[in-house]
C-alpha positions as CSV (number, residue, x, y, z in Angstrom):
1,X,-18.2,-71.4,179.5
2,X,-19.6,-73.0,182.8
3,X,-23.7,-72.8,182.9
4,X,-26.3,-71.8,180.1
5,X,-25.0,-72.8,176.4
6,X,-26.9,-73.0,173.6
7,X,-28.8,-76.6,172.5
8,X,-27.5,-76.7,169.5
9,X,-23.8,-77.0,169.7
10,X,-21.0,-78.4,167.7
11,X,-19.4,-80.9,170.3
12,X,-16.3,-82.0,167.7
13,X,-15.5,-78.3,167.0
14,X,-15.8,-77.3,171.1
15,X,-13.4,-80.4,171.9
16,X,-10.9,-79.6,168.8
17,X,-10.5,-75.9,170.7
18,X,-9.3,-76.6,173.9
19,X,-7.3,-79.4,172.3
20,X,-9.1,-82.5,174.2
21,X,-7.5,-84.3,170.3
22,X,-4.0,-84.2,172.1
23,X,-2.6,-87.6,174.2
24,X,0.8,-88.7,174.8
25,X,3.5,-89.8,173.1
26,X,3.0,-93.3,171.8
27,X,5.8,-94.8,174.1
28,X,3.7,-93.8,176.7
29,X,0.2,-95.5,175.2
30,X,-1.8,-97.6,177.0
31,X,-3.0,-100.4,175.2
32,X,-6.5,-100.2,176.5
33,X,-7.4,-96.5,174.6
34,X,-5.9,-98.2,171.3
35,X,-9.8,-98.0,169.8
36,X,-10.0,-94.2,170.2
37,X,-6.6,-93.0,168.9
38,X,-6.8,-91.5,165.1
39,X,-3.6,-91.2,164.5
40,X,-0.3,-89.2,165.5
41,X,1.2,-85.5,164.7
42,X,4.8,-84.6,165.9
43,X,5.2,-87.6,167.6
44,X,2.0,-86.6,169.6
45,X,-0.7,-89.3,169.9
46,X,-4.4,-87.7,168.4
47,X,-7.2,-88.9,170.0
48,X,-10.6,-89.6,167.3
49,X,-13.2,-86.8,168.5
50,X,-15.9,-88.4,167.2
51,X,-15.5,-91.6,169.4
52,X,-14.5,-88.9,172.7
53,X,-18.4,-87.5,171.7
54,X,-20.0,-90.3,172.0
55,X,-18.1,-91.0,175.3
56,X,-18.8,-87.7,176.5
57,X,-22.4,-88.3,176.1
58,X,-22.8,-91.5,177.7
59,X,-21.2,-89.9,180.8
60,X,-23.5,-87.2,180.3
61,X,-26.9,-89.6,180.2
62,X,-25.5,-91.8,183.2
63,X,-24.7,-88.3,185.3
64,X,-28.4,-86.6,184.9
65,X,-29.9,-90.1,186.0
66,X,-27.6,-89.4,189.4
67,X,-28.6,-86.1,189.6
68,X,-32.3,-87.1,189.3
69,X,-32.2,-90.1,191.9
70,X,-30.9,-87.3,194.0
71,X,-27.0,-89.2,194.4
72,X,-24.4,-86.3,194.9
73,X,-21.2,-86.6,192.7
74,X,-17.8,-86.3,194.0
75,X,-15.4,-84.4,191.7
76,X,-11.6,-85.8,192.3
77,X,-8.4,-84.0,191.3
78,X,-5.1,-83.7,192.4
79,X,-2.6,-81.9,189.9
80,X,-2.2,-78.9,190.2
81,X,-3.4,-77.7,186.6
82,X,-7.1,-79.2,188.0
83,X,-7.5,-78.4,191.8
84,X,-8.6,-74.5,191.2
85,X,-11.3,-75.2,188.7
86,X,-12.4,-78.8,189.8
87,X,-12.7,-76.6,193.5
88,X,-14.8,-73.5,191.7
89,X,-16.8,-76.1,189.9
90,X,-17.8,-78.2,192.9
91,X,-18.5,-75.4,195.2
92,X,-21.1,-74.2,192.1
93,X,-22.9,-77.3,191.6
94,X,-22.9,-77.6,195.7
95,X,-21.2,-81.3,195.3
96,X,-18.2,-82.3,197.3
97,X,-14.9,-82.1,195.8
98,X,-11.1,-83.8,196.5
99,X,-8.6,-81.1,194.8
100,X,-5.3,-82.4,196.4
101,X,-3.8,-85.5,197.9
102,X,-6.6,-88.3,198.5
103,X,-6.9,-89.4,202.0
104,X,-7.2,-93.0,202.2
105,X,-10.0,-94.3,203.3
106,X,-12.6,-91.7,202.0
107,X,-14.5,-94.5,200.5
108,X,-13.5,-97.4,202.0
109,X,-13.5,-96.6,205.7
110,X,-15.7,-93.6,205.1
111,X,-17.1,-93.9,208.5
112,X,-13.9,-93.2,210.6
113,X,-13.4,-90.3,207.9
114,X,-16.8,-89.0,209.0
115,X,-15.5,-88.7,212.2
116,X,-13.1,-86.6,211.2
117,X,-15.3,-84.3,209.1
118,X,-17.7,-83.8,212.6
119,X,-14.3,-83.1,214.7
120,X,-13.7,-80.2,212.1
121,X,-17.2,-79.1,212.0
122,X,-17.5,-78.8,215.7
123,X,-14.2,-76.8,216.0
124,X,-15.3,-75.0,213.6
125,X,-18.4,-74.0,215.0
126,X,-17.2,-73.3,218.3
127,X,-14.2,-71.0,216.7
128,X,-17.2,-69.0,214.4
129,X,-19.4,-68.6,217.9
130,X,-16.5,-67.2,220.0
131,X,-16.4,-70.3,222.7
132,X,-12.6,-71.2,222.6
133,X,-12.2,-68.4,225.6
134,X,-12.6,-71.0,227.9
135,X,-9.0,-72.5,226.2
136,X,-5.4,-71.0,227.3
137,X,-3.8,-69.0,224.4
138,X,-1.5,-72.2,223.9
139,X,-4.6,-74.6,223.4
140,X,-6.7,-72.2,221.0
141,X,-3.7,-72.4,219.0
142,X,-3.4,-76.0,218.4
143,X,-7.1,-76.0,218.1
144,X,-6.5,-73.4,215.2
145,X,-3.6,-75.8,213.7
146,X,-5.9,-78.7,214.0
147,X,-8.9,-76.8,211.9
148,X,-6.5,-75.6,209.6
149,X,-5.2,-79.8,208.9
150,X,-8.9,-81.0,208.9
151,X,-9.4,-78.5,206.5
152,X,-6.9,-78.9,204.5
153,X,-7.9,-82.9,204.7
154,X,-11.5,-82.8,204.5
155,X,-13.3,-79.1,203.8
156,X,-14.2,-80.3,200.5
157,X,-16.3,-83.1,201.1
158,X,-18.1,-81.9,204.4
159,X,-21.5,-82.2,202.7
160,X,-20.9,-85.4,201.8
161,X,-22.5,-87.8,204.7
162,X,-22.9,-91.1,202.9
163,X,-21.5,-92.8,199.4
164,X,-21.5,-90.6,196.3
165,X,-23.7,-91.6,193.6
166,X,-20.6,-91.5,191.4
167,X,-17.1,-90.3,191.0
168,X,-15.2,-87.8,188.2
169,X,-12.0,-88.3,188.5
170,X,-9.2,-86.3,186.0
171,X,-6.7,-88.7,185.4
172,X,-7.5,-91.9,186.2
173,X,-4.0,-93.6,186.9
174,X,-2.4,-90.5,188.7
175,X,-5.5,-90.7,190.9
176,X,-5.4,-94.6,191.6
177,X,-6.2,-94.7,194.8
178,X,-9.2,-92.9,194.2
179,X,-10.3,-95.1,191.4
180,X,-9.4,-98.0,193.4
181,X,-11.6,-97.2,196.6
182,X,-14.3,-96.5,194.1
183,X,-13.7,-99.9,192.5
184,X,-13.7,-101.6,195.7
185,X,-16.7,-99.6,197.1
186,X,-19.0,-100.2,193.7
187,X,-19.0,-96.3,193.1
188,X,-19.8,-95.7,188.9
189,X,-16.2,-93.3,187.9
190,X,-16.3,-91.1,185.0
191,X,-12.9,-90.6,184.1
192,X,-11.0,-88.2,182.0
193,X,-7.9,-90.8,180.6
194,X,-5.5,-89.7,178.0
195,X,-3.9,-91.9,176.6
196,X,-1.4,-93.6,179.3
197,X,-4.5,-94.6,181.6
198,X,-5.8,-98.3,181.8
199,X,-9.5,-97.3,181.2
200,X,-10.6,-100.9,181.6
201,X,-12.1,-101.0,184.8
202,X,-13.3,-97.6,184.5
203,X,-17.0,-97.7,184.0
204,X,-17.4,-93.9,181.8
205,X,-14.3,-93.5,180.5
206,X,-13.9,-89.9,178.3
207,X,-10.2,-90.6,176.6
208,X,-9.4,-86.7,175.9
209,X,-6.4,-84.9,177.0
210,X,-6.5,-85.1,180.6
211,X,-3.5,-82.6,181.1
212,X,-4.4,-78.6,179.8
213,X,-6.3,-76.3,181.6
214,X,-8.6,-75.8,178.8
215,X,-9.4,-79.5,178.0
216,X,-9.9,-80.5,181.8
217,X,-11.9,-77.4,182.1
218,X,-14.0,-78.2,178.9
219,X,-15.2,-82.0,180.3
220,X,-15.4,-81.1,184.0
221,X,-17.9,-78.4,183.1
222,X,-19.8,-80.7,180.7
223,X,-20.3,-83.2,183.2
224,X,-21.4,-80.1,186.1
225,X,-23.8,-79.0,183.8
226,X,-25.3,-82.3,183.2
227,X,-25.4,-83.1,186.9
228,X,-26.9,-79.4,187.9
229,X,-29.7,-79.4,185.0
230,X,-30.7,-82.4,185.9
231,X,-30.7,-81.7,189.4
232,X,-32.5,-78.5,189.1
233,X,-35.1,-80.3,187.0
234,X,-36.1,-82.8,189.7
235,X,-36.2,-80.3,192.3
236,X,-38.5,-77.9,189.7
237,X,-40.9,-80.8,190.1
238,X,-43.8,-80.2,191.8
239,X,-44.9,-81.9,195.2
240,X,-47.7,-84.3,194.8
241,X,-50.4,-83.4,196.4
């Protein structure tokens, strides 16, 4: 499903497979993705596929113009149903990734966070060479503690050295403080929002099920593909001579 469909494609029949039609109940509605409900089944809230499409392809266009420009993206996900697969898609599109708790700061006071990110790189580096010998047993251990939190913290956005070109977040409103930092920081978020999320400060919102595998899967995979064609384009270009 990740990397080299087909051009033609039915977008409304791909998204009406992995159920991206399915919101919340409407108790839990947000009146901001009023516009792009259809209707309700089994007290389930249906979202209209045709207006997700066009959404989806907005994101799509605004994503290969960061990917040509040469801006990473940073792929954001903390519940459990997304961190495996936003993590495997990151890693293939070489961008950096948050799948797990956001640690504040990482856009706002991204330079002490930086500092972080070179503490673990240097441990790192001087575990992988063999030059913690010169440590007591005692002190290699915390040093192996203290790679194993910065990891844990930041080993996902290590290649990420200045501001993002944009941020995909799943989940918009369980991942605030992401999508506030970006906010605050001016970074363009593409969010998936179901229907409880305020998508009115979200500059690319895709209001689709933001909760199954499949459906997260399905948009996190569109958006890769858009960002790693376009980026394989630009650097397919050749060098002026």
């Amino acid at each position: 499903m990740f990397f080299g469909r087909e051009p033609k494609r039915d977008l409304i029949k791909e998204m009406f497979e992995v159920g991206a039609h399915f919101g919340y109940a409407k108790s839990r509605r947000h009146p901001s993705t009023m516009p792009y409900i259809l209707g309700k089944k089994s007290g389930t809230e249906i979202f209209d596929l045709e207006k997700i499409a066009k959404k989806l392809e907005e994101a799509k266009e605004f994503i290969a113009k960061v990917a040509k420009e040469g801006k990473q993206l940073l792929l954001v996900a903390g519940k459990p149903e997304a961190r495996g697969l936003i993590r495997d898609i990151a890693e293939k599109i070489e961008m950096p990734f948050v799948a797990g708790r956001w640690i504040g700061g990482t856009l706002t006071n991204f330079e002490q966070i930086r500092k972080r990110i070179n503490r673990l790189i240097e441990l790192t580096d001087q575990r992988d060479k063999g030059l913690l010998g010169k440590y007591t047993k005692k002190e290699r251990l915390l040093i192996d503690r203290e790679i194993v939190k910065l990891e844990e913290a930041f080993g996902g956005i290590v290649n990420m050295t200045k501001k993002p070109g944009a941020i995909f977040i799943v989940d918009t409103d369980k991942e605030k403080n992401a999508r506030d930092e970006a906010l605050k920081t001016g970074v363009p978020i593409i969010g998936l929002c179901s229907t409880d999320c305020d998508i009115t400060t979200i500059k690319y919102p895709i209001p689709a099920n933001d909760s199954s595998v499949k459906s997260i899967s399905y948009f996190t995979a569109e958006i890769a593909n858009s960002y790693k064609d376009n980026k394989d384009q630009k650097s397919a270009k050749p060098n002026p001579k």
